[in-house]
PQR file of N, CA, C, O and H, with PARSE charges and radii, in Angstrom:
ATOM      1  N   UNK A   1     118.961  -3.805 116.650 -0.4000 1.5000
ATOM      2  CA  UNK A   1     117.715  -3.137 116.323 -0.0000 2.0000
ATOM      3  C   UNK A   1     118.022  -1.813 115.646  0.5500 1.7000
ATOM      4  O   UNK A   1     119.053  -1.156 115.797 -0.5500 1.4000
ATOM      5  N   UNK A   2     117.132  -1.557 114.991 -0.4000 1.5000
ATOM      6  CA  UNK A   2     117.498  -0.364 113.996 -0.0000 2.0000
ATOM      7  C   UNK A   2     116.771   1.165 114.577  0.5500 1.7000
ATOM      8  O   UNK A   2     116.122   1.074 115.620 -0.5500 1.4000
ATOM      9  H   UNK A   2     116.295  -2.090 114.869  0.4000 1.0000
ATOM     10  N   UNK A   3     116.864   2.358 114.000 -0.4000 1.5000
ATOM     11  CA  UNK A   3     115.999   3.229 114.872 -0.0000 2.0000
ATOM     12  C   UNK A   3     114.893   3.176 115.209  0.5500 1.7000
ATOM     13  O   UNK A   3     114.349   3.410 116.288 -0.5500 1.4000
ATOM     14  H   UNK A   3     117.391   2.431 113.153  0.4000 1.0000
ATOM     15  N   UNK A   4     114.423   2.758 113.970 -0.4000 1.5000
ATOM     16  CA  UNK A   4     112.495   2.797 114.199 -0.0000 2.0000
ATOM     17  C   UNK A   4     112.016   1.875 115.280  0.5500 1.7000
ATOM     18  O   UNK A   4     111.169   1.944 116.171 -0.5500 1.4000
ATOM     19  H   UNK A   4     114.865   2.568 113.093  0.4000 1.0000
ATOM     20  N   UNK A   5     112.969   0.897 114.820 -0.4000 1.5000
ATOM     21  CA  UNK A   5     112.372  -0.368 115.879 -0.0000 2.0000
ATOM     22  C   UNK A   5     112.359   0.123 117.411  0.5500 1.7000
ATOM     23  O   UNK A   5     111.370   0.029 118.138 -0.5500 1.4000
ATOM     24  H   UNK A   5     113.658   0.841 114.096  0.4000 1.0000
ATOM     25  N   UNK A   6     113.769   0.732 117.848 -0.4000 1.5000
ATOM     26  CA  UNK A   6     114.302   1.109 119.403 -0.0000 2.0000
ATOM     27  C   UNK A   6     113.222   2.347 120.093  0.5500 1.7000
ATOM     28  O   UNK A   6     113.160   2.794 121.238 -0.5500 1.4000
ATOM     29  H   UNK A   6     114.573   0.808 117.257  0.4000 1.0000
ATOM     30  N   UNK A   7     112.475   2.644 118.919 -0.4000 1.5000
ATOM     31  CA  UNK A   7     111.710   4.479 119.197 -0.0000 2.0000
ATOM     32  C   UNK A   7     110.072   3.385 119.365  0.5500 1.7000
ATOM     33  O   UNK A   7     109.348   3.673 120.318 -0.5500 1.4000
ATOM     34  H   UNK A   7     112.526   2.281 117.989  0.4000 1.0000
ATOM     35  N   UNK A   8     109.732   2.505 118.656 -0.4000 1.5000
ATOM     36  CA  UNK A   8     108.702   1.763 119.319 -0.0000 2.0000
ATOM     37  C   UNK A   8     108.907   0.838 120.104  0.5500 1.7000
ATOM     38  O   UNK A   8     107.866   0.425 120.616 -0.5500 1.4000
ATOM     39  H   UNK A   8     110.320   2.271 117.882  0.4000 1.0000
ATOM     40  N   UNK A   9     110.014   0.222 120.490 -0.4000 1.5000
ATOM     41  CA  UNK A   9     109.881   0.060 122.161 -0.0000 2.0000
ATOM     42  C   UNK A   9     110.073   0.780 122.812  0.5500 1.7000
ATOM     43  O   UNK A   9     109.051   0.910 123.484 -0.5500 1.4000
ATOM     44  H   UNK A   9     110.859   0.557 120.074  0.4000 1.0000
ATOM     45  N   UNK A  10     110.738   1.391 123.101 -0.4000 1.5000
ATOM     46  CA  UNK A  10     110.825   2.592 123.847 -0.0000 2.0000
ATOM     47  C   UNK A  10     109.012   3.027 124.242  0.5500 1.7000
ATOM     48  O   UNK A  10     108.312   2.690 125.197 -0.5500 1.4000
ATOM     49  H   UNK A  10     111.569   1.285 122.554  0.4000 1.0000
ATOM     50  N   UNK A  11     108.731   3.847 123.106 -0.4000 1.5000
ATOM     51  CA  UNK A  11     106.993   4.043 123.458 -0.0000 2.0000
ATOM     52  C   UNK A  11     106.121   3.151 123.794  0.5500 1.7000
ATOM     53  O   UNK A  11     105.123   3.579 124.375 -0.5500 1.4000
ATOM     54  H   UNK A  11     109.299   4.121 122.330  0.4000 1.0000
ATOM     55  N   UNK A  12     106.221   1.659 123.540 -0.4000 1.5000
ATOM     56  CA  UNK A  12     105.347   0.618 124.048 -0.0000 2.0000
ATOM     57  C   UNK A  12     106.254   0.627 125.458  0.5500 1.7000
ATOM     58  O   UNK A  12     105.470   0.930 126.357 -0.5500 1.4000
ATOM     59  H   UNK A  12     107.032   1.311 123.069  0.4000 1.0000
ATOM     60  N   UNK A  13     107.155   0.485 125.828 -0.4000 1.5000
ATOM     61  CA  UNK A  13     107.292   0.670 127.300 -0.0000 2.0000
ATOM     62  C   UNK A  13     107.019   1.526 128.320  0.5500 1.7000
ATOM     63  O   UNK A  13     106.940   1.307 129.529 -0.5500 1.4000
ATOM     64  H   UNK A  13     107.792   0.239 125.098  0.4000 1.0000
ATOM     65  N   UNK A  14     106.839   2.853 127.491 -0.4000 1.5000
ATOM     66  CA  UNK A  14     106.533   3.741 128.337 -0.0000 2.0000
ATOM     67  C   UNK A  14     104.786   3.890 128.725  0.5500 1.7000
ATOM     68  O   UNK A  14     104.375   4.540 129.687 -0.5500 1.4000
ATOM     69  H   UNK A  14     106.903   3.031 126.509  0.4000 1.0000
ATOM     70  N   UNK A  15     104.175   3.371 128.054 -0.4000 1.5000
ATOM     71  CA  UNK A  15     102.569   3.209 127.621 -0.0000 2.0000
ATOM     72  C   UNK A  15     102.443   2.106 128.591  0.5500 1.7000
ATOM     73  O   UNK A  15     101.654   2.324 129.511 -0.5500 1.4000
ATOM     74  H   UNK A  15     104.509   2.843 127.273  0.4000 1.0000
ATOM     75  N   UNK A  16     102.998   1.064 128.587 -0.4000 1.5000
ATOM     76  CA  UNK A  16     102.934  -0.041 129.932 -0.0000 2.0000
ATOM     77  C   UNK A  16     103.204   0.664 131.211  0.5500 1.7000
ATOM     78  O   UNK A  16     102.284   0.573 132.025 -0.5500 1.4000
ATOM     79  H   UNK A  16     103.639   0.887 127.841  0.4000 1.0000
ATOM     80  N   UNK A  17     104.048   1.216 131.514 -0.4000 1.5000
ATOM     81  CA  UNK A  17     104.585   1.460 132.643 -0.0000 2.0000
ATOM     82  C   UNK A  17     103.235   2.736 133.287  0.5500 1.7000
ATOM     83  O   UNK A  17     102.980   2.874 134.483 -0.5500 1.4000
ATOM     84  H   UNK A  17     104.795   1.289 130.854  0.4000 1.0000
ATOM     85  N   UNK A  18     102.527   3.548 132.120 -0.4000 1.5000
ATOM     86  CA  UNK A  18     102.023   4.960 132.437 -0.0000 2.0000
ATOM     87  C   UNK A  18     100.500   3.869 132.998  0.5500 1.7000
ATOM     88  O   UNK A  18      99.705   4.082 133.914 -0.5500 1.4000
ATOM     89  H   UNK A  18     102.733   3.436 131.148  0.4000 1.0000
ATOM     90  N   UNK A  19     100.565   2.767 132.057 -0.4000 1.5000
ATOM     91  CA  UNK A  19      98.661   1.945 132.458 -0.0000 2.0000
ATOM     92  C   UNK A  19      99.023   1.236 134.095  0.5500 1.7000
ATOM     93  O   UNK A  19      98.205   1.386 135.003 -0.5500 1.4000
ATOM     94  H   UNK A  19     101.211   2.594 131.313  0.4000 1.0000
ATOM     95  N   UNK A  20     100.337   0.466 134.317 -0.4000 1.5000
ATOM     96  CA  UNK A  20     100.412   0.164 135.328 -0.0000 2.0000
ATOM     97  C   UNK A  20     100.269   0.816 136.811  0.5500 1.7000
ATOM     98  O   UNK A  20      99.735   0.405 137.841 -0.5500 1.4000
ATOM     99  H   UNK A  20     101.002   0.345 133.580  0.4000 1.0000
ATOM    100  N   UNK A  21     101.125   2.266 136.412 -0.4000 1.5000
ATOM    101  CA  UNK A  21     101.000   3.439 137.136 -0.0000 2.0000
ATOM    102  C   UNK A  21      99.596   3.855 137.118  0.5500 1.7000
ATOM    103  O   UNK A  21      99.298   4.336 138.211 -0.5500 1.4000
ATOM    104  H   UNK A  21     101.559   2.600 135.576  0.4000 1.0000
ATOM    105  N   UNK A  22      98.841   3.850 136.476 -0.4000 1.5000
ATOM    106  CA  UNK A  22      97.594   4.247 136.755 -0.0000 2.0000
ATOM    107  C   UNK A  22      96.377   2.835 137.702  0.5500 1.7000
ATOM    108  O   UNK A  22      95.646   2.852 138.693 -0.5500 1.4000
ATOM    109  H   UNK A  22      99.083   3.459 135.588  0.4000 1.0000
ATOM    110  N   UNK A  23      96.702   2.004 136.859 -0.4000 1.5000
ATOM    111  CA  UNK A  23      96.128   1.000 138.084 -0.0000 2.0000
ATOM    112  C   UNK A  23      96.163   0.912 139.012  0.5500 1.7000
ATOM    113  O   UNK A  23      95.134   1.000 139.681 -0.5500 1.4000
ATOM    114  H   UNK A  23      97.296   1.990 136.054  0.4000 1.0000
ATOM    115  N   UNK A  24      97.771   0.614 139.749 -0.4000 1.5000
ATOM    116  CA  UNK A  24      98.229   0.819 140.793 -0.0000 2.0000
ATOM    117  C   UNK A  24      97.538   2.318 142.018  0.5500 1.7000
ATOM    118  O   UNK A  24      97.295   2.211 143.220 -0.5500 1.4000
ATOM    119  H   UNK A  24      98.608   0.542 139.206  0.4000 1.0000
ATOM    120  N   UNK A  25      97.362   3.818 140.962 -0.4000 1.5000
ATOM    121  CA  UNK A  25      96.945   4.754 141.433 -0.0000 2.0000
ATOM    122  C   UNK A  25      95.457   4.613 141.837  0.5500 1.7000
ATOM    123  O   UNK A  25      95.147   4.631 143.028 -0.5500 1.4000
ATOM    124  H   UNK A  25      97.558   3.905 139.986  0.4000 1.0000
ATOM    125  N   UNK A  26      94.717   4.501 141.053 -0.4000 1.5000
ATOM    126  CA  UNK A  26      92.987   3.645 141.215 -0.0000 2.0000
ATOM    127  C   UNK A  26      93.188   2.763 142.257  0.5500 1.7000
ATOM    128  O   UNK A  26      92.384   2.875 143.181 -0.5500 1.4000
ATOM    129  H   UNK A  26      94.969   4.486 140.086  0.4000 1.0000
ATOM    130  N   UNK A  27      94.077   1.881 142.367 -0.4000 1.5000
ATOM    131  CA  UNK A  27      94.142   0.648 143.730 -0.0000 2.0000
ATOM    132  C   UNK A  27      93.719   1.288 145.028  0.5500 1.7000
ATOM    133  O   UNK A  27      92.742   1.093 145.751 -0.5500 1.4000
ATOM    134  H   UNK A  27      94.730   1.789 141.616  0.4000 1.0000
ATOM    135  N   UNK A  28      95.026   2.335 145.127 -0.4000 1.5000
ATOM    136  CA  UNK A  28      95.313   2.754 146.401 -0.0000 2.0000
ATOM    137  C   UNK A  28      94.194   4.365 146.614  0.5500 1.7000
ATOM    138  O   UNK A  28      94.278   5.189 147.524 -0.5500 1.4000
ATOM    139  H   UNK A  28      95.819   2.493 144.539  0.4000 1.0000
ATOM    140  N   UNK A  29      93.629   4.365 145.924 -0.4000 1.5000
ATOM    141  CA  UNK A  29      92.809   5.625 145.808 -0.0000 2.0000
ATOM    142  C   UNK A  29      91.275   4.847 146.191  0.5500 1.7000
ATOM    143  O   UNK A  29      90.493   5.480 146.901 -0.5500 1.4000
ATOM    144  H   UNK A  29      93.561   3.696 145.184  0.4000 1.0000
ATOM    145  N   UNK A  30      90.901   3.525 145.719 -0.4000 1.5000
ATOM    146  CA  UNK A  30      89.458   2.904 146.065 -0.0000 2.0000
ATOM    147  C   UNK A  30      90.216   2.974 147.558  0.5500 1.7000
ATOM    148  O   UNK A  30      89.864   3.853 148.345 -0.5500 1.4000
ATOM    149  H   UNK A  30      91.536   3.010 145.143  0.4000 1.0000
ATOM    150  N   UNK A  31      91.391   1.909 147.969 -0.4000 1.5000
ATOM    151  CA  UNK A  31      91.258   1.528 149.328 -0.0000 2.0000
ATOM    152  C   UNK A  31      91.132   3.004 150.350  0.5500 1.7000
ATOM    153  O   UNK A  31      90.400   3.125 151.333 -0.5500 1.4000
ATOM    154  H   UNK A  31      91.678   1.195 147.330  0.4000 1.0000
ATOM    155  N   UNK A  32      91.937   3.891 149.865 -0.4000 1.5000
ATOM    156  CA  UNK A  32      91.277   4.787 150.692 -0.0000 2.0000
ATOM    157  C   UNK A  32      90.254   5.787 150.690  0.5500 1.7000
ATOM    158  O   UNK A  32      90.326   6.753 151.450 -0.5500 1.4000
ATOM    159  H   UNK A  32      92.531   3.793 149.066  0.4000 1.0000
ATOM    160  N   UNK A  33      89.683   5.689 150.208 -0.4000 1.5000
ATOM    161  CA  UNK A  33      88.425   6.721 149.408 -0.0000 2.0000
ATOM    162  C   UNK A  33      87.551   5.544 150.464  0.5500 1.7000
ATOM    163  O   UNK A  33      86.813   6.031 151.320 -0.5500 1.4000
ATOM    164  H   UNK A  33      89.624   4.905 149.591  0.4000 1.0000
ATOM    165  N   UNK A  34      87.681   3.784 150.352 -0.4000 1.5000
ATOM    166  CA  UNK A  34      86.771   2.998 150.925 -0.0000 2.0000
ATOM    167  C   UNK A  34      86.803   2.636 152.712  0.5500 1.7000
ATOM    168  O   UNK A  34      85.895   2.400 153.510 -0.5500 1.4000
ATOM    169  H   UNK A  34      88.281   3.389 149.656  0.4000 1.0000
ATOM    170  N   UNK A  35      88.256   2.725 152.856 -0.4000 1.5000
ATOM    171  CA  UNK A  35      88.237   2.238 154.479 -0.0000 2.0000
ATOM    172  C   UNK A  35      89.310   3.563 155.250  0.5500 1.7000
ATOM    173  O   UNK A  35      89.874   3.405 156.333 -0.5500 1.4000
ATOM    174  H   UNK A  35      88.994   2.917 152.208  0.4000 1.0000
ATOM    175  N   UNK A  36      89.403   4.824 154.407 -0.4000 1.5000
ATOM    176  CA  UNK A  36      89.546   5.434 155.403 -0.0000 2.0000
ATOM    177  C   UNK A  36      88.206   6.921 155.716  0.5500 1.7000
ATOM    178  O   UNK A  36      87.587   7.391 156.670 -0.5500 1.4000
ATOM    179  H   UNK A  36      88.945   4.952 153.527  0.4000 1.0000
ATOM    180  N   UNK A  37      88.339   7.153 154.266 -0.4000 1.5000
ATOM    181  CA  UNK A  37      87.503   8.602 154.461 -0.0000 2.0000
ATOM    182  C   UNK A  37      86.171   7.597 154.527  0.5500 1.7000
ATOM    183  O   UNK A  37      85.555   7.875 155.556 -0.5500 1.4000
ATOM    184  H   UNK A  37      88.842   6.771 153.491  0.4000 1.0000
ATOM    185  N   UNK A  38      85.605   6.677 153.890 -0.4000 1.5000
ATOM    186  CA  UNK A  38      84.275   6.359 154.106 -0.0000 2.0000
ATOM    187  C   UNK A  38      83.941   5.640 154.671  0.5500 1.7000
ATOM    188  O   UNK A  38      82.835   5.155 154.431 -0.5500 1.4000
ATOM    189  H   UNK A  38      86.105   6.451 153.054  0.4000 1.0000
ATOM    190  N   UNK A  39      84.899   5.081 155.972 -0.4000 1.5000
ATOM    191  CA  UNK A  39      84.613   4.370 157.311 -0.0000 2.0000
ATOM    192  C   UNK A  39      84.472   3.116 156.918  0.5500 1.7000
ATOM    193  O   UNK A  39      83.688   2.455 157.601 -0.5500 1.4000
ATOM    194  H   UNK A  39      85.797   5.475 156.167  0.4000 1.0000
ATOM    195  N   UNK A  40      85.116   2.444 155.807 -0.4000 1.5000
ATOM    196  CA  UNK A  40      84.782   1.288 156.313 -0.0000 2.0000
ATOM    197  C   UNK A  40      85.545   0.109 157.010  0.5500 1.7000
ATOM    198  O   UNK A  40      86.525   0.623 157.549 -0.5500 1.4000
ATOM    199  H   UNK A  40      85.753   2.981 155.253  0.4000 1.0000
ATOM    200  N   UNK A  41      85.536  -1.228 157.238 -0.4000 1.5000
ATOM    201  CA  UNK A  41      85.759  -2.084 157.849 -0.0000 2.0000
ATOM    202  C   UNK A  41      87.879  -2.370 157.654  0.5500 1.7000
ATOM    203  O   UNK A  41      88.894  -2.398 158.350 -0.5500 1.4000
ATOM    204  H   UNK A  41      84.740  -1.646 156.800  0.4000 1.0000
ATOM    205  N   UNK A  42      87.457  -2.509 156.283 -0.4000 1.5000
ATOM    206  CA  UNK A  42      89.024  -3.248 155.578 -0.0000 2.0000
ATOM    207  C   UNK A  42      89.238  -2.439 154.565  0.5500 1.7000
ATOM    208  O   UNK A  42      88.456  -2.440 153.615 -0.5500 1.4000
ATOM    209  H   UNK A  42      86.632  -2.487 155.717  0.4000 1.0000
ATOM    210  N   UNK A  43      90.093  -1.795 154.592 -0.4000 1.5000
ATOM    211  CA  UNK A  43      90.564  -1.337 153.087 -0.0000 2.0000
ATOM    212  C   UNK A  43      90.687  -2.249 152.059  0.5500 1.7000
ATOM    213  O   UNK A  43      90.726  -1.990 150.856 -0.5500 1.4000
ATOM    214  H   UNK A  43      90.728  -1.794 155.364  0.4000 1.0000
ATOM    215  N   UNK A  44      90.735  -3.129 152.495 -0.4000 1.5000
ATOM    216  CA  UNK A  44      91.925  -4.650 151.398 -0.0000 2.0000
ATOM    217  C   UNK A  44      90.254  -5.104 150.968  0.5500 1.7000
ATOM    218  O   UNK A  44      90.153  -6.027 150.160 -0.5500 1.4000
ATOM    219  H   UNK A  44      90.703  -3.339 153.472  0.4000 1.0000
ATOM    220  N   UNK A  45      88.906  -4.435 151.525 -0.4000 1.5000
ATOM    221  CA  UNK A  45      87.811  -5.638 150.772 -0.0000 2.0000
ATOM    222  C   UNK A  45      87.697  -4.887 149.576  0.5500 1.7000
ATOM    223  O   UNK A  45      87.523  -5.498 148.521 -0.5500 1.4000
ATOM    224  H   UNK A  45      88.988  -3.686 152.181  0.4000 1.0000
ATOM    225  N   UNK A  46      87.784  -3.430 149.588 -0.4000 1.5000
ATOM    226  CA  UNK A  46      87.205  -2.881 148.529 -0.0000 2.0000
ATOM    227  C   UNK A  46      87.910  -3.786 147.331  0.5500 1.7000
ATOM    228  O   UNK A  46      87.336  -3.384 146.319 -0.5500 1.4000
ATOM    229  H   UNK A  46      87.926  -2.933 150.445  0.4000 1.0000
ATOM    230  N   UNK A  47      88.621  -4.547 147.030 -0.4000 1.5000
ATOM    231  CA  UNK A  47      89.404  -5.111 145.781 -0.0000 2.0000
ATOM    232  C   UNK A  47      89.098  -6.380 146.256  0.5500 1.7000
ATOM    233  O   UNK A  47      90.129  -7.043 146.153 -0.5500 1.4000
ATOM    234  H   UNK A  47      89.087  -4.874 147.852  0.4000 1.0000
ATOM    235  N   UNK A  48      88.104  -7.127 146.776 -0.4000 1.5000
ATOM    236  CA  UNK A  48      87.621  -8.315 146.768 -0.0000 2.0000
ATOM    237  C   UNK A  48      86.143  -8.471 145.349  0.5500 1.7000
ATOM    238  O   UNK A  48      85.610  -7.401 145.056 -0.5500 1.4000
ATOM    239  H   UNK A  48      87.266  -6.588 146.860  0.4000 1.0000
ATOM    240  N   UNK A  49      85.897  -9.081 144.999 -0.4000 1.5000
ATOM    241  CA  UNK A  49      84.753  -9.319 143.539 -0.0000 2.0000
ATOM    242  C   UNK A  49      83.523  -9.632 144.458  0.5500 1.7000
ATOM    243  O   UNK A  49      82.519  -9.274 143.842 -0.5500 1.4000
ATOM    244  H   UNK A  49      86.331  -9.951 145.237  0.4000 1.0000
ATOM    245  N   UNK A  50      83.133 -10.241 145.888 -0.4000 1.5000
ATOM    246  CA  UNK A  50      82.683  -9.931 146.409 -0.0000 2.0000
ATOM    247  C   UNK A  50      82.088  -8.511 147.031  0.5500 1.7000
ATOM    248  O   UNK A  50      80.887  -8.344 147.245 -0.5500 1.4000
ATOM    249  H   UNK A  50      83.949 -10.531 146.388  0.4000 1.0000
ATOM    250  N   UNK A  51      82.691  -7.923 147.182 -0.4000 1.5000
ATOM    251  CA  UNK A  51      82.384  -6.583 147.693 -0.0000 2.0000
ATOM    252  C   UNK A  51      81.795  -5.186 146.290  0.5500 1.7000
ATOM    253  O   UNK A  51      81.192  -4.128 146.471 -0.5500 1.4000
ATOM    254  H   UNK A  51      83.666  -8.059 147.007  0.4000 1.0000
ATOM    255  N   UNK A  52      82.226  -5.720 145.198 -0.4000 1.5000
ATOM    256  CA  UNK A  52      81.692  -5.339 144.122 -0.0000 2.0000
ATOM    257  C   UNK A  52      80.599  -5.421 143.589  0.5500 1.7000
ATOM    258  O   UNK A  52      79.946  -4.488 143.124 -0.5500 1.4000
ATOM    259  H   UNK A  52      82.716  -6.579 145.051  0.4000 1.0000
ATOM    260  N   UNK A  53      80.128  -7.309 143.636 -0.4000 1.5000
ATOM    261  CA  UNK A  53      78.989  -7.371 142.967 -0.0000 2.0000
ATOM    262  C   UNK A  53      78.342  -7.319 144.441  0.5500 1.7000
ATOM    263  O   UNK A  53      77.226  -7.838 144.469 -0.5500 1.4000
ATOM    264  H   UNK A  53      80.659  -8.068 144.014  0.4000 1.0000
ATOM    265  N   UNK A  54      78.746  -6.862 145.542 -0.4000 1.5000
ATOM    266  CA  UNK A  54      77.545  -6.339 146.629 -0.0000 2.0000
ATOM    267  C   UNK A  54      77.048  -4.984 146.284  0.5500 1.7000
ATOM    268  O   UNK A  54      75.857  -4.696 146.392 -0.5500 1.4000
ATOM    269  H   UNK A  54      79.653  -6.440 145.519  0.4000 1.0000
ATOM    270  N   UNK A  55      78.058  -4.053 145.820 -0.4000 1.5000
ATOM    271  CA  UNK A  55      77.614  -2.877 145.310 -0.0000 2.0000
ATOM    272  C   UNK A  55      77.436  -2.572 144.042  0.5500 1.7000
ATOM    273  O   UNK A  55      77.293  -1.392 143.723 -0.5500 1.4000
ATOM    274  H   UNK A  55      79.026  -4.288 145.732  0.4000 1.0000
ATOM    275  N   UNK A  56      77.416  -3.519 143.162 -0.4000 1.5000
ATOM    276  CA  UNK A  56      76.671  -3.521 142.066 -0.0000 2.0000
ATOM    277  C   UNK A  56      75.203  -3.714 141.992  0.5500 1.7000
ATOM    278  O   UNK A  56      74.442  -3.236 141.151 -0.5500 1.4000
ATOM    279  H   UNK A  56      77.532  -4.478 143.421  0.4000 1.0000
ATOM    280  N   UNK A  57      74.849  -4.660 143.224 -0.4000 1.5000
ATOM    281  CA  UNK A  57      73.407  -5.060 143.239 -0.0000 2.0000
ATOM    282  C   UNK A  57      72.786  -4.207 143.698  0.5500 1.7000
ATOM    283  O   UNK A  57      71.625  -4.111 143.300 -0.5500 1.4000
ATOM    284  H   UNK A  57      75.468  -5.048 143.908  0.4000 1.0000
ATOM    285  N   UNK A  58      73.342  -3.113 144.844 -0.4000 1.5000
ATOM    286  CA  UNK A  58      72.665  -1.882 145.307 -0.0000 2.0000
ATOM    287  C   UNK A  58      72.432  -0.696 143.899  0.5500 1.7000
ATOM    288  O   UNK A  58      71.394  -0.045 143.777 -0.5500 1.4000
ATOM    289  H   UNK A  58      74.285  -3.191 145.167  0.4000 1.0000
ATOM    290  N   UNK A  59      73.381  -0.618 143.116 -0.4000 1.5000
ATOM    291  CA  UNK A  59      73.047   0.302 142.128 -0.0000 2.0000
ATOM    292  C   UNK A  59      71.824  -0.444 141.237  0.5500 1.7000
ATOM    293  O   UNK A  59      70.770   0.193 141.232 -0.5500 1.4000
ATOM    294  H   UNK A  59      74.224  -1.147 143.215  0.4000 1.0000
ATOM    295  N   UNK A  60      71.826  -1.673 140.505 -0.4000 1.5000
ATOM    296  CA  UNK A  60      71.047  -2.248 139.165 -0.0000 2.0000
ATOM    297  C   UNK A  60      69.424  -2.779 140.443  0.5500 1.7000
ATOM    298  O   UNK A  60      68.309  -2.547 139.976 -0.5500 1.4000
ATOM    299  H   UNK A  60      72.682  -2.191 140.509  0.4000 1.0000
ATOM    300  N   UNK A  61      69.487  -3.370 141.771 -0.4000 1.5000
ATOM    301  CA  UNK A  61      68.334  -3.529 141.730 -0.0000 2.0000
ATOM    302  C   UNK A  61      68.372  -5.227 142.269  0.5500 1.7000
ATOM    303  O   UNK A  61      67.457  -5.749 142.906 -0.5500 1.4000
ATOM    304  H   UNK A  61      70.393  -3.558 142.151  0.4000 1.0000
ATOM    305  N   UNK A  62      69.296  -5.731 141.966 -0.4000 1.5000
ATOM    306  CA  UNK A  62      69.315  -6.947 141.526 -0.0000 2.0000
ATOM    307  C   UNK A  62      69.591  -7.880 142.891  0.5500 1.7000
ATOM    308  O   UNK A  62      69.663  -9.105 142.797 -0.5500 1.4000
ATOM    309  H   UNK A  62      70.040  -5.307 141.449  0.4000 1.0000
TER
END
């Protein structure tokens, strides 16, 4: 691989690794934002699609 090429992987790897790191950070920030400071049941539901569109329907109405 030549320079240019090695300097854009390099930056596409580091851009993966910074979105993963941030997901991962959001993960563990709902579960506790959800089952410790705001009492609830399971930490592990807040990341169920169930438990989402339960609190989606409380915001839209639906």
């Amino acid at each position: 691989m030549n320079k240019n090429t090695s300097y854009v992987v390099r930056r596409l790897f580091l851009l993966i690794l910074v979105l993963v790191l941030g997901l991962l950070a959001l993960g563990i920030g709902l579960m506790v934002g959800y089952g410790i400071l705001g009492k609830g049941q399971d930490p592990w539901a807040i990341l169920s699609p169930a438990k989402w569109h339960e609190l989606m329907s409380k915001f839209t109405g639906n």
